[in-house]
TIZAFI-377703 format. One line per field, with one value per residue (C-alpha): x, y, z; residue in one letter; chain. Coordinates in nm, 4 decimals. Example, Ala and Ser with C-alpha at 12.3 -4.5 7.8 and 13.67 -1.06 7.14 Angstrom:
<markes>
x	c(1.2300 / 1.3670)
y	c(-0.4500 / -0.1060)
z	c(0.7800 / 0.7140)
resn	c(A / S)
chain	c(A / A)
</markes>
This chain:
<markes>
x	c(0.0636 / -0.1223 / -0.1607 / -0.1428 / -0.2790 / -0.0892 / -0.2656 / -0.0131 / -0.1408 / 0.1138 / 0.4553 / 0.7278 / 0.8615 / 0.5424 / 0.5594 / 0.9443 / 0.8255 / 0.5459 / 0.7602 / 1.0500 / 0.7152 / 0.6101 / 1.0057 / 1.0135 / 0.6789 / 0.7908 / 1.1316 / 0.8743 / 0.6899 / 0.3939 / 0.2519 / 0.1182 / -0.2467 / -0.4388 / -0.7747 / -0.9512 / -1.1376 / -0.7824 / -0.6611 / -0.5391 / -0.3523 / -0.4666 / -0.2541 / -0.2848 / 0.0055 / -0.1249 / -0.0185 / -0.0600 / 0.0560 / -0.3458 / -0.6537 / -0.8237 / -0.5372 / -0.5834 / -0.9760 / -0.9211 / -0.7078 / -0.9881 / -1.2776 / -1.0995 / -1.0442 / -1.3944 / -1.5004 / -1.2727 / -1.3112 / -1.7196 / -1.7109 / -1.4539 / -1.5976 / -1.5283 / -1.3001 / -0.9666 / -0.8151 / -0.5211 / -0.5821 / -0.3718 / -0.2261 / 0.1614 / 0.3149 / 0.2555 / -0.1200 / -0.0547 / 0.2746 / 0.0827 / -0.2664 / -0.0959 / -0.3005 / -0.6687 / -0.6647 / -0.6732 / -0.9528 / -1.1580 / -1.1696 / -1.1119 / -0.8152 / -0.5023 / -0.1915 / -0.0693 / 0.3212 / 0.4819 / 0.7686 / 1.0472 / 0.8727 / 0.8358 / 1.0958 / 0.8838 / 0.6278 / 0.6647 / 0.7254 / 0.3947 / 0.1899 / 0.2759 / 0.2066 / -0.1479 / -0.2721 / -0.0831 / -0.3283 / -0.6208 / -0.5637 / -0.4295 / -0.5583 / -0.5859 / -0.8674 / -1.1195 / -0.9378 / -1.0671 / -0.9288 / -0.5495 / -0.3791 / -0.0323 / 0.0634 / 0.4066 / 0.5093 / 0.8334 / 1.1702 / 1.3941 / 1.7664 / 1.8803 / 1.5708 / 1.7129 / 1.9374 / 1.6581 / 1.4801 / 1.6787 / 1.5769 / 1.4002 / 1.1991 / 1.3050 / 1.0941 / 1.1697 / 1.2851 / 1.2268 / 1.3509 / 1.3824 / 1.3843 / 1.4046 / 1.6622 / 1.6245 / 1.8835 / 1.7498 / 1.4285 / 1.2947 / 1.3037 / 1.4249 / 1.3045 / 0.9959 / 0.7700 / 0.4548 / 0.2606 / 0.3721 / 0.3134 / 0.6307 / 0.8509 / 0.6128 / 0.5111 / 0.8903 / 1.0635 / 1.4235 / 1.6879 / 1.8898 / 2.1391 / 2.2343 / 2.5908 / 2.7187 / 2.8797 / 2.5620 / 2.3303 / 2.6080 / 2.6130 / 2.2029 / 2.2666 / 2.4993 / 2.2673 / 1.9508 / 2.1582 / 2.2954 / 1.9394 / 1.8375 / 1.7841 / 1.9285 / 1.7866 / 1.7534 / 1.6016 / 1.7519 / 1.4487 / 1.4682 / 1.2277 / 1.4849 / 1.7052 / 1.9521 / 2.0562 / 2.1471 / 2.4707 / 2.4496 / 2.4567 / 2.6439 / 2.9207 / 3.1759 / 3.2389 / 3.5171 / 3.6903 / 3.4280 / 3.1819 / 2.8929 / 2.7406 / 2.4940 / 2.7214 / 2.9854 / 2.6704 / 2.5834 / 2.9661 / 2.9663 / 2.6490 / 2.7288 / 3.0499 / 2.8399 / 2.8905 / 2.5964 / 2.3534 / 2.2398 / 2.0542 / 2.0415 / 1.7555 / 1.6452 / 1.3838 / 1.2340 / 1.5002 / 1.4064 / 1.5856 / 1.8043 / 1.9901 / 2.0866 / 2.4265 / 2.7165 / 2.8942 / 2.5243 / 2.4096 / 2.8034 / 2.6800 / 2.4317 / 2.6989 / 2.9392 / 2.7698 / 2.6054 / 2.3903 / 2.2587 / 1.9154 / 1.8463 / 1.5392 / 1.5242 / 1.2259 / 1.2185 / 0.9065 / 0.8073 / 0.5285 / 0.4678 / 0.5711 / 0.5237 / 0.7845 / 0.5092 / 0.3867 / 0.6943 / 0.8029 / 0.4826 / 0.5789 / 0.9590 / 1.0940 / 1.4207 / 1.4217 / 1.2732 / 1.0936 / 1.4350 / 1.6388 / 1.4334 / 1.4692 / 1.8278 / 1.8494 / 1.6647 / 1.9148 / 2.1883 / 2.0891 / 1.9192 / 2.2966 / 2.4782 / 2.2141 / 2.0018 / 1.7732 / 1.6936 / 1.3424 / 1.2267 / 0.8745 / 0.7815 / 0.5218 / 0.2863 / 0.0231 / -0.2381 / -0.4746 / -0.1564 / -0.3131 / -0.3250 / -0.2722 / -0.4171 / -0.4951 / -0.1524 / 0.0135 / -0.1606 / -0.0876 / 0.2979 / 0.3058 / 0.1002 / 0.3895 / 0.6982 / 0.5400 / 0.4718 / 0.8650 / 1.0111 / 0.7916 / 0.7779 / 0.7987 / 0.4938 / 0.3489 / 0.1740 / -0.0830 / -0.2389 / -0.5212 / -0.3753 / -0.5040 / -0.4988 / -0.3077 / -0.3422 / -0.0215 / 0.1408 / 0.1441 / -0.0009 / -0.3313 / -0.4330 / -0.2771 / -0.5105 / -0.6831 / -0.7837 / -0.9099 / -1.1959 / -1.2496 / -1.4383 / -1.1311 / -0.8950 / -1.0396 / -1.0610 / -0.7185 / -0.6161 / -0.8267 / -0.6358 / -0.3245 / -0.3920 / -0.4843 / -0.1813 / 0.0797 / -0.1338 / -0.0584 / 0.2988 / 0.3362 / 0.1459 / 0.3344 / 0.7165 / 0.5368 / 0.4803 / 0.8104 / 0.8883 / 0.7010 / 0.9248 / 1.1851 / 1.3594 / 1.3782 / 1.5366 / 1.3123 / 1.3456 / 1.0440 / 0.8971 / 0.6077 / 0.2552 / 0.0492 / -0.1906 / -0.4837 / -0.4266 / -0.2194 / -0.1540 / 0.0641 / 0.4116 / 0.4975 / 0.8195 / 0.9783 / 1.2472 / 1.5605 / 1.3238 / 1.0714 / 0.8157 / 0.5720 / 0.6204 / 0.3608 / 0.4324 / 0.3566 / 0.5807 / 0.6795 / 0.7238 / 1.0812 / 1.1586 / 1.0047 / 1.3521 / 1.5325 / 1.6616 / 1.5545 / 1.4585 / 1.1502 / 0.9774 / 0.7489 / 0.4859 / 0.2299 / 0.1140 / -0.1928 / -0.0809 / 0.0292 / 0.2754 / 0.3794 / 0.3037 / 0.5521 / 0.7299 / 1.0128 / 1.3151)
y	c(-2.5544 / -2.7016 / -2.3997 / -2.4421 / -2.2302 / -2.2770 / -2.0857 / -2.0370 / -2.0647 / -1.9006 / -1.8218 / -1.6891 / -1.9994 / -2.1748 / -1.9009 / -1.9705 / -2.3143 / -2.2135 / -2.0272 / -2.3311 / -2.5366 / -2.2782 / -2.2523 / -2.6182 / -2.6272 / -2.3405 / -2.4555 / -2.8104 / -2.5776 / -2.4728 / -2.1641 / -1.9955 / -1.8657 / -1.6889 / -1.8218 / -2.0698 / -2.1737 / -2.1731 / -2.3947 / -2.7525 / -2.7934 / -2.6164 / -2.6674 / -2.5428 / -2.5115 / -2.5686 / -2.4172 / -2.6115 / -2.3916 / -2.2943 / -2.4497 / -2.1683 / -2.1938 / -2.5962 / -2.5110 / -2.2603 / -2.4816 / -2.7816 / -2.5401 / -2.4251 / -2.8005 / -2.9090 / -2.6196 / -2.6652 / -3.0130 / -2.9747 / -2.7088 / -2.8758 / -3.2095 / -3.4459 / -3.1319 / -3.3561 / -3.1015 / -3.2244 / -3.0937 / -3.1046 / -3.0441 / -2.9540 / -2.8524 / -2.8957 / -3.0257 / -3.2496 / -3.3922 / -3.3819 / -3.5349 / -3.7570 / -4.0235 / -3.9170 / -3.6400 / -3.8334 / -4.0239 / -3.7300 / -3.5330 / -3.6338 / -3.5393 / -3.6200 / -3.5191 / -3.5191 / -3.4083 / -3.3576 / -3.0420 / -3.2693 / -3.3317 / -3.0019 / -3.0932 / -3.3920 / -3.1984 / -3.1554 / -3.5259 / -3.6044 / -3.3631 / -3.4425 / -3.8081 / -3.7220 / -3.5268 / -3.8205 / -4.0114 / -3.7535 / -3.7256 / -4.0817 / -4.4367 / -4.4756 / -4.2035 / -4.4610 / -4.4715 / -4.1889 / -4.2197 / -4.2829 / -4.0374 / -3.9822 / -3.9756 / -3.8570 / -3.7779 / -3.9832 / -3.8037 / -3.7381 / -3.6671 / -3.3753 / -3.1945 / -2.9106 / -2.8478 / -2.8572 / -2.5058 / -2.2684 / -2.1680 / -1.8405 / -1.6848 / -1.2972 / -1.0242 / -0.7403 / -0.4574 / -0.6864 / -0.5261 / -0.8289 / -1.2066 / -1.4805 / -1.7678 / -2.0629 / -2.1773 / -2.4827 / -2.7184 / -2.8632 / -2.7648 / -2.9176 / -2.7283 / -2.8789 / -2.5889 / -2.8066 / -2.5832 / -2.6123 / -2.8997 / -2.8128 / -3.0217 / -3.3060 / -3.1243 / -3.0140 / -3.2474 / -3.2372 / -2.9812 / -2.9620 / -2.6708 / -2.6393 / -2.5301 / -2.1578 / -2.2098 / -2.2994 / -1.9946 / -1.7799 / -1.8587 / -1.8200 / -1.4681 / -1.3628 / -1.5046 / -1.2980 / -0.9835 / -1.0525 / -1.0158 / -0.6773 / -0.7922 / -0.5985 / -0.7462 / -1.0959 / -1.2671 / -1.5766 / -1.7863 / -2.0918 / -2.2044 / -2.1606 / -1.9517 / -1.8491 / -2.2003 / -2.2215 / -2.5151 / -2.6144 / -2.9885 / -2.9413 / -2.6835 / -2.6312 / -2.2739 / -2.0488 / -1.7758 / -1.7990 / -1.7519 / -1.9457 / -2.0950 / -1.8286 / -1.5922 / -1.6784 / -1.7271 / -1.3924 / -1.2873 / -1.4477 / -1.3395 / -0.9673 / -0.9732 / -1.0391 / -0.7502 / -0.5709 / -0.6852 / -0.3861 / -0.5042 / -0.8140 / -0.9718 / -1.3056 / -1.4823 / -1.6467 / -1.6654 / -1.7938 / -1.5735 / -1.8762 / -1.8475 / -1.5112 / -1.5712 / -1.3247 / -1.2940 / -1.2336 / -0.9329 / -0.7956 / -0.8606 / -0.6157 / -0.3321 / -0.4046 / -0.5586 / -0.2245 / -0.4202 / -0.6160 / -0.4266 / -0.2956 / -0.4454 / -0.8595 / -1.0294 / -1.1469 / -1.4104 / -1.3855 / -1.5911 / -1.5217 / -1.2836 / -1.5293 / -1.7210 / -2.0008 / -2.0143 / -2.0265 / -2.3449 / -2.5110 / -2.4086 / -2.5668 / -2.2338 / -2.2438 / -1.8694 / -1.6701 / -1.3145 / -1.1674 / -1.3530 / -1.2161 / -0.8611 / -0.8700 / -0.9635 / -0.6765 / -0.4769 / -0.6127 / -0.5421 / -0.2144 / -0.1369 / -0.2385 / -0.0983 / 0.1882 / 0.2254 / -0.1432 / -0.2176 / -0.5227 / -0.7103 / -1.0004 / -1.2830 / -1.3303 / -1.6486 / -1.5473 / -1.8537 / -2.1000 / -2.3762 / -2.2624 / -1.9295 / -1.7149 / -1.3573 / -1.2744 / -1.4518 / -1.2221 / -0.9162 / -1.0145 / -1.0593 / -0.7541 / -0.5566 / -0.6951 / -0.5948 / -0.2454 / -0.2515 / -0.3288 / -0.1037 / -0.3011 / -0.1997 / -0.4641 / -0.7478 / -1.0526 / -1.1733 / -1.4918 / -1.6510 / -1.9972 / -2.2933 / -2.6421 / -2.8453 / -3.2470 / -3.4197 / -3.1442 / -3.1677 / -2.8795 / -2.9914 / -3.1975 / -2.9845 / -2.9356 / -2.5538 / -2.4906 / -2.1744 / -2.0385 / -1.8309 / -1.5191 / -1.4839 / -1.5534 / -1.2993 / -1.0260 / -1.0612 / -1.0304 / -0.7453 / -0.5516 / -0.6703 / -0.5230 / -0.2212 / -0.1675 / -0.2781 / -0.0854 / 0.2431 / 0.2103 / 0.1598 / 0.4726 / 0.6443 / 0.5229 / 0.5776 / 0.9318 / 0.9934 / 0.9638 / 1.2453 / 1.4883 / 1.2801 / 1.1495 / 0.7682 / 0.5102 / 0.2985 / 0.0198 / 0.0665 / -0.2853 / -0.2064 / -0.0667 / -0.0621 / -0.3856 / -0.1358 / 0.1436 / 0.0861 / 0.4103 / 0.4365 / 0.2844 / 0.1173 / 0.0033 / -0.0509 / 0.1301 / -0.0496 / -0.0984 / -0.2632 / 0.0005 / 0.0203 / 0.3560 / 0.4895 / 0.7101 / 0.8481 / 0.8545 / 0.6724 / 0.3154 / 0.3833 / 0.3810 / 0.0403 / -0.2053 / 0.1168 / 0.2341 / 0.5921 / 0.8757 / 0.9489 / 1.2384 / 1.1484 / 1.3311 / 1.1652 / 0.8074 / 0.6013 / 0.4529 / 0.1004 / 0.2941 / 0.6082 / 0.8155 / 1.0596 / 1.1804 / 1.1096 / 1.3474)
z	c(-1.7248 / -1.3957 / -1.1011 / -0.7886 / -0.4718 / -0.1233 / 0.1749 / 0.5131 / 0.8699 / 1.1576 / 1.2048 / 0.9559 / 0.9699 / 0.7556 / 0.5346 / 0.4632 / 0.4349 / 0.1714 / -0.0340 / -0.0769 / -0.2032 / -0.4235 / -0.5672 / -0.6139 / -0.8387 / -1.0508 / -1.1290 / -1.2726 / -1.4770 / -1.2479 / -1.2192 / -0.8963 / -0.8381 / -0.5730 / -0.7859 / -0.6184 / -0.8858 / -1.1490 / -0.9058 / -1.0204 / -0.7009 / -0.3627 / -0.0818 / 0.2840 / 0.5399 / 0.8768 / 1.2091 / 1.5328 / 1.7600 / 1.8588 / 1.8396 / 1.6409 / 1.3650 / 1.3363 / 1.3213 / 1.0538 / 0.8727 / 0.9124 / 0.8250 / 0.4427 / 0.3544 / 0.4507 / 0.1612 / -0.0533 / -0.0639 / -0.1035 / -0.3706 / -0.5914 / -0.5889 / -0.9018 / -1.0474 / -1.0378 / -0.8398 / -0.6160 / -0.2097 / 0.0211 / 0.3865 / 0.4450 / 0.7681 / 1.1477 / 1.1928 / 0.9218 / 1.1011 / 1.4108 / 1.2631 / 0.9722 / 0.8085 / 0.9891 / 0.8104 / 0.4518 / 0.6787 / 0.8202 / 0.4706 / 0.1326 / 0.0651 / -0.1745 / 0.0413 / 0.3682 / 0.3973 / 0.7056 / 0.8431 / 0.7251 / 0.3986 / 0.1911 / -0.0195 / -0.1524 / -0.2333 / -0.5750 / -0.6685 / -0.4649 / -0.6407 / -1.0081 / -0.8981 / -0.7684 / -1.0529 / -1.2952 / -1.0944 / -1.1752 / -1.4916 / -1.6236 / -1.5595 / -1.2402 / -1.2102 / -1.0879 / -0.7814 / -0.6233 / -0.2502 / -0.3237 / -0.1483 / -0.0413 / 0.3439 / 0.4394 / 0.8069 / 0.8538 / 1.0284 / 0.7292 / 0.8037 / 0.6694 / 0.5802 / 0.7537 / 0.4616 / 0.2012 / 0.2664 / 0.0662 / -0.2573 / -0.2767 / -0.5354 / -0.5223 / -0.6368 / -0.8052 / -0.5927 / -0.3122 / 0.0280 / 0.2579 / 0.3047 / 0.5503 / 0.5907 / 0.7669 / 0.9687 / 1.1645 / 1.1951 / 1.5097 / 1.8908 / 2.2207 / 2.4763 / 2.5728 / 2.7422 / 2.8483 / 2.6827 / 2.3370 / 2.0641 / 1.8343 / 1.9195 / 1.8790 / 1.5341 / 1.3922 / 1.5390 / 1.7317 / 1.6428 / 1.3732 / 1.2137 / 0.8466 / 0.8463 / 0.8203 / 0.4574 / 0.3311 / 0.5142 / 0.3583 / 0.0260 / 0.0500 / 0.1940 / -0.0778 / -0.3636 / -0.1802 / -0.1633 / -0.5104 / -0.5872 / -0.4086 / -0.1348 / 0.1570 / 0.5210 / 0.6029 / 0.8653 / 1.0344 / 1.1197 / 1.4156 / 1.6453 / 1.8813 / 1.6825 / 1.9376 / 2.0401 / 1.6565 / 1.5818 / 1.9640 / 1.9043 / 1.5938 / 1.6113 / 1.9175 / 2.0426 / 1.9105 / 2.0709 / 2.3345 / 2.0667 / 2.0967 / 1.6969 / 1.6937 / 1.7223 / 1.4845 / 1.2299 / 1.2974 / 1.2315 / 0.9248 / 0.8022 / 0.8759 / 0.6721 / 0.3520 / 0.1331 / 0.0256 / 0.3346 / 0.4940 / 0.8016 / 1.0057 / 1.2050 / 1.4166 / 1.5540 / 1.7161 / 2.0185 / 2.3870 / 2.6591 / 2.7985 / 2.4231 / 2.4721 / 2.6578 / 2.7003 / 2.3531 / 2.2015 / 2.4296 / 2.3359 / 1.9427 / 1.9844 / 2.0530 / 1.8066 / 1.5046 / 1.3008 / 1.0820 / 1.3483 / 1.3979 / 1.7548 / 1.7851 / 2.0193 / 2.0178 / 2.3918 / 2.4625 / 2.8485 / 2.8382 / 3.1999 / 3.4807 / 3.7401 / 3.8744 / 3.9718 / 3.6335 / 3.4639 / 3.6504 / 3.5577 / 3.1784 / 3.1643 / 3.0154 / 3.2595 / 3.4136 / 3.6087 / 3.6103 / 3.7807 / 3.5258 / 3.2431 / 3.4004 / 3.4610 / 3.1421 / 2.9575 / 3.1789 / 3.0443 / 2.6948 / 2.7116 / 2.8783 / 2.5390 / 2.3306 / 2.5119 / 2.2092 / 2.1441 / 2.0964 / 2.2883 / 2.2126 / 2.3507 / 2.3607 / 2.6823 / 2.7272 / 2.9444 / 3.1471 / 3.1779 / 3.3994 / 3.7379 / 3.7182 / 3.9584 / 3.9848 / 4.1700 / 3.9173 / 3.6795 / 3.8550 / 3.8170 / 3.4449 / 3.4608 / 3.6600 / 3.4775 / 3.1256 / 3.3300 / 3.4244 / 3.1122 / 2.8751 / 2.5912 / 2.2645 / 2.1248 / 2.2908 / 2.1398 / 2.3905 / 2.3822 / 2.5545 / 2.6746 / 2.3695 / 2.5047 / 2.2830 / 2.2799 / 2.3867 / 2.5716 / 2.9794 / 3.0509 / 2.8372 / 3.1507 / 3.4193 / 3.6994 / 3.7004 / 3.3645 / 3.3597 / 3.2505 / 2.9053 / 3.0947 / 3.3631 / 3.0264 / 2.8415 / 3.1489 / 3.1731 / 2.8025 / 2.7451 / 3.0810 / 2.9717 / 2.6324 / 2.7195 / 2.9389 / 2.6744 / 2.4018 / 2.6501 / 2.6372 / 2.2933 / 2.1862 / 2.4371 / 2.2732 / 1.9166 / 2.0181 / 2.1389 / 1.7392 / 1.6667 / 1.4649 / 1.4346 / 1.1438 / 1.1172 / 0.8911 / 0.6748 / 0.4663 / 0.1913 / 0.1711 / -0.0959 / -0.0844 / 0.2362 / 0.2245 / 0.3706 / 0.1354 / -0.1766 / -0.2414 / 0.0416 / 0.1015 / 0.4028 / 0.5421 / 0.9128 / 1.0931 / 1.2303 / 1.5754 / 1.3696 / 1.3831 / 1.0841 / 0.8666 / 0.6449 / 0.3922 / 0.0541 / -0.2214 / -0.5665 / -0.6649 / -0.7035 / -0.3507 / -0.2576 / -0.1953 / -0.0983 / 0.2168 / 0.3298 / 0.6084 / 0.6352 / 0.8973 / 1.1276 / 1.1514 / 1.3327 / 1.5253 / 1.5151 / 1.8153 / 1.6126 / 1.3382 / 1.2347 / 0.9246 / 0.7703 / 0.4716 / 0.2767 / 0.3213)
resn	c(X / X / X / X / X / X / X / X / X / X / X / X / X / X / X / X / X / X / X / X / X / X / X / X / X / X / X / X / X / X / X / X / X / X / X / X / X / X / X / X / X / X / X / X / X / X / X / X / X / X / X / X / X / X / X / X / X / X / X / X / X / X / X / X / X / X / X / X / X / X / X / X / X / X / X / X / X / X / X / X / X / X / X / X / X / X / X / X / X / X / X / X / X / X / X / X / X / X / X / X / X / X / X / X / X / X / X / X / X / X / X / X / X / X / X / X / X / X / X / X / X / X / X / X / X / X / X / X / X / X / X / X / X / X / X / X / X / X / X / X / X / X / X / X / X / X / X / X / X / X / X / X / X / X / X / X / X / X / X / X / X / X / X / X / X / X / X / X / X / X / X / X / X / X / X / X / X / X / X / X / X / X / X / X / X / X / X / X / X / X / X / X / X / X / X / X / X / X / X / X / X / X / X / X / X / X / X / X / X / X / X / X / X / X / X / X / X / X / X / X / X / X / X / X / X / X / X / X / X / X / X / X / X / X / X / X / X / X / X / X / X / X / X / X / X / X / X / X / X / X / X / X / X / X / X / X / X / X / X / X / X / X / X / X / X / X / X / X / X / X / X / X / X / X / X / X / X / X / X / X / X / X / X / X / X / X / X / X / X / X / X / X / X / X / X / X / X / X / X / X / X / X / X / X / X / X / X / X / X / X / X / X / X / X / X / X / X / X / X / X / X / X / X / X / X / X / X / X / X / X / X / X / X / X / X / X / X / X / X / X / X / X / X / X / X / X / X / X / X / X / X / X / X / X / X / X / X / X / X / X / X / X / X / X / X / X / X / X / X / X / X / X / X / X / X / X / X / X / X / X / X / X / X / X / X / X / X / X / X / X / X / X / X / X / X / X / X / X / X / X / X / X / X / X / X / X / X / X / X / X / X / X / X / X / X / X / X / X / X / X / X / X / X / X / X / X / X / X / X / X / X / X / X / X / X / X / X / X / X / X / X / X / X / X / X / X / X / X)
chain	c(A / A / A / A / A / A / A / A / A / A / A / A / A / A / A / A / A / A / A / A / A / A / A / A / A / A / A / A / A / A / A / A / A / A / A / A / A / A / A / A / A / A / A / A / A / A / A / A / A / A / A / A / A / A / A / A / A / A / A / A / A / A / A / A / A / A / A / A / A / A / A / A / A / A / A / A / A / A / A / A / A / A / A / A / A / A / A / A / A / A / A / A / A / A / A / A / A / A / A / A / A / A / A / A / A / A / A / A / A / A / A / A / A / A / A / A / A / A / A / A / A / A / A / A / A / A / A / A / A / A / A / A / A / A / A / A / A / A / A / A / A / A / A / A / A / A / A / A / A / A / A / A / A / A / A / A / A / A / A / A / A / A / A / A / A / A / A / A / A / A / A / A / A / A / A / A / A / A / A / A / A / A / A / A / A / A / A / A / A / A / A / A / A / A / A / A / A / A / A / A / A / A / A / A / A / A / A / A / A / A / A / A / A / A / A / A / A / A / A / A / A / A / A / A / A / A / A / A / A / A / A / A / A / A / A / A / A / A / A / A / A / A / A / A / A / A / A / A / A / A / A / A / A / A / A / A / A / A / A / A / A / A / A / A / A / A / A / A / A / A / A / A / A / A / A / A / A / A / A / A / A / A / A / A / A / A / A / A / A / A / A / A / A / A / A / A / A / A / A / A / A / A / A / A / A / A / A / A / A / A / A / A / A / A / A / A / A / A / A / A / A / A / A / A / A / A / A / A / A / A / A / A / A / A / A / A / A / A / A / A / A / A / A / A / A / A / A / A / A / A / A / A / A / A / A / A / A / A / A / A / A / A / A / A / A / A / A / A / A / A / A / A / A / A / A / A / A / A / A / A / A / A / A / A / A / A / A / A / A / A / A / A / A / A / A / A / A / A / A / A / A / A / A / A / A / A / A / A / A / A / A / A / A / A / A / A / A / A / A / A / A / A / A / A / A / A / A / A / A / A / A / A / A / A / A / A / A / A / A / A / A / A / A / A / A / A / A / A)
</markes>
């Protein structure tokens, strides 16, 4: 029985990706490995959203393709920097696959070709690989088989592929192509199988997930598609709580802020990228608001839903920006309080505009800011962490904490991290738990 390794780079998305790979290789008889070494097939999906993840990415292959030399071992790259990169990467390092974001579903048949190769007649041909980065139609529809674990608490669902939005900043739509929407029949019937199974959140998963069905579906009832998803999604019985990302702030029209108030399972928690607080900036990026629009707009949520959490993503070092436009993303994350902030340190990526904008600016000035701007968000979060203190809180146990296995760990319906002891019982079950203390990053309690 050949085993195979697969290693994710970035976003939820790859790792929904990775798992419909995985799914695909067991149902043909393969068995899964974290052992290097056990490995007949090692395969890495890449991230292209930064230059550090491509790099790491790059880095492992070079490695793995030196140690395991002459072993017959089938390596390979999957996902964005391979769609991006495509055949130089079977040029650059010796490897046996390159497959695309509208490719995972051919992953399997490509694989049990190569190591047919390895291991049958055609061994003395030592460089054949297989390069696959062609637009598929339909591969939308093809990641949704799941492999559910025992007692397993959550899972995510993909709803669509590809992005149309453009921001100059960002490679995806180059790397995952143009959108696309599986219908709501079939992310239904993968919700009921998932909660058939245990499970009892899911997570819809888009790169733009809010403009879900757009160019597909018509509104109805002056519901936008995302909305009527979500409808239709929340009527499964069984699901217990209902989650999205990753959303841009022009998809979150009318009917979707009223969602929040009258949807219970629909967790009160909106991941909300900013990406910048200056209205300058912002322009330069293509992301279609403004700072006021993306104010008003937390406004007109928190109103619905006074204790929704809100956490965004910020770039810092856009091209061009200067220290006033610094000192405005630095007062509208003061204003709005968020509840977590990803911060980046702007990554030029080849083939996007702002790659060759003029005022690139420099790592030091980057890196002052980011470190600020850290320490400012960092502040607020302790202080709405602390504000828990004593409280009792709603957890979904997820499993044993990854830093100290004798803990369980699980998140509230705000999507803060709870740490808590107790048995292995509880892990896929919903319960309160007391807080009794913060770290500043999660909170640590006991089980009522």
């Amino acid at each position: 029985m050949p085993k195979v390794l697969i290693k994710t780079y970035g976003c939820q998305m790859n790792e929904r990706d990775s798992e419909q790979v995985a799914q695909m290789l067991i149902a043909r008889g393969f068995e899964m490995t974290t052992d290097e070494q056990a490995a007949d097939v090692i395969l890495l999906n890449t991230c292209s959203v930064r230059d550090m993840a491509e790099q790491k990415a790059l880095g492992k292959m070079r490695l793995l393709a030196h140690h395991h030399k002459g072993q017959g071992k089938v390596l390979g790259f999957l996902g964005c920097m391979a769609q991006s990169r495509g055949a130089e990467l079977a040029k650059g390092i010796a490897v046996d696959l390159v497959a695309g974001t509208q490719k995972f579903h051919r992953v399997a048949d490509y694989v049990e070709e190569l190591l047919s190769r390895k291991r049958g007649q055609s061994m003395d041909d030592a460089r054949f690989s297989i390069v696959d980065v062609e637009e598929e139609p339909g591969s939308q529809e093809t990641i949704r088989d799941h492999t559910v674990r025992p007692r397993q608490a959550s899972a995510f669902v993909s709803i669509m592929q590809g992005c149309n939005m453009r921001c100059t900043f960002c490679i995806v739509p180059q790397t995952r192509g143009a959108e696309r929407s599986r219908s709501i029949a079939e992310i239904v019937r993968e919700t009921e199988a998932l909660v058939a199974q245990g499970v009892k959140e899911v997570t819809l998963l888009g790169q733009i997930v809010n403009l879900y069905g757009r160019h597909e579906l018509a509104k109805r009832d002056g519901k936008t598609p995302f909305v009527q998803l979500l409808e239709a999604v929340h009527a499964v019985e069984g699901l217990q709580r209902l989650r999205f990302t990753s959303p841009h702030p022009i998809g979150y029209k009318a009917d979707l802020i009223e969602a929040f108030g009258r949807l219970p399972k629909l967790a009160e928690h909106v991941h909300l990228p900013l990406q910048s607080g200056s209205d300058r900036v912002l322009k330069a990026m293509h992301r279609g608001y403004t700072a006021e629009d993306y104010v008003q707009l937390v406004d007109r949520m928190r109103a619905v839903r006074p204790d929704l959490a809100i956490t965004t993503d910020i770039i810092i070092g856009f091209p061009g920006e200067t220290e006033a436009d610094y000192q405005a993303t630095r007062a509208l994350a003061e204003r709005v309080r968020f509840d977590n902030a990803f911060i980046f340190g702007y990554s030029q990526r080849k083939d996007t505009p702002a790659a060759t904008m003029p005022g690139q600016v420099e790592d030091s000035v980057i890196e002052a800011r980011h470190q600020d701007l850290l320490e400012l968000t960092n502040g607020i979060i302790k202080q709405k962490l602390d504000l828990l203190v004593g409280a009792r809180v709603e957890v979904l146990c997820e499993g044993p904490s990854k830093n100290n296995p004798r803990r369980l760990t699980g998140r509230t319906r705000g999507n803060k991290i709870v740490l808590f002891e107790g048995e292995e019982r509880l892990i896929g079950q919903i319960l309160e738990v007391q807080v009794e203390r913060t770290s500043g990053f999660c909170l640590y309690g006991t089980p009522v």
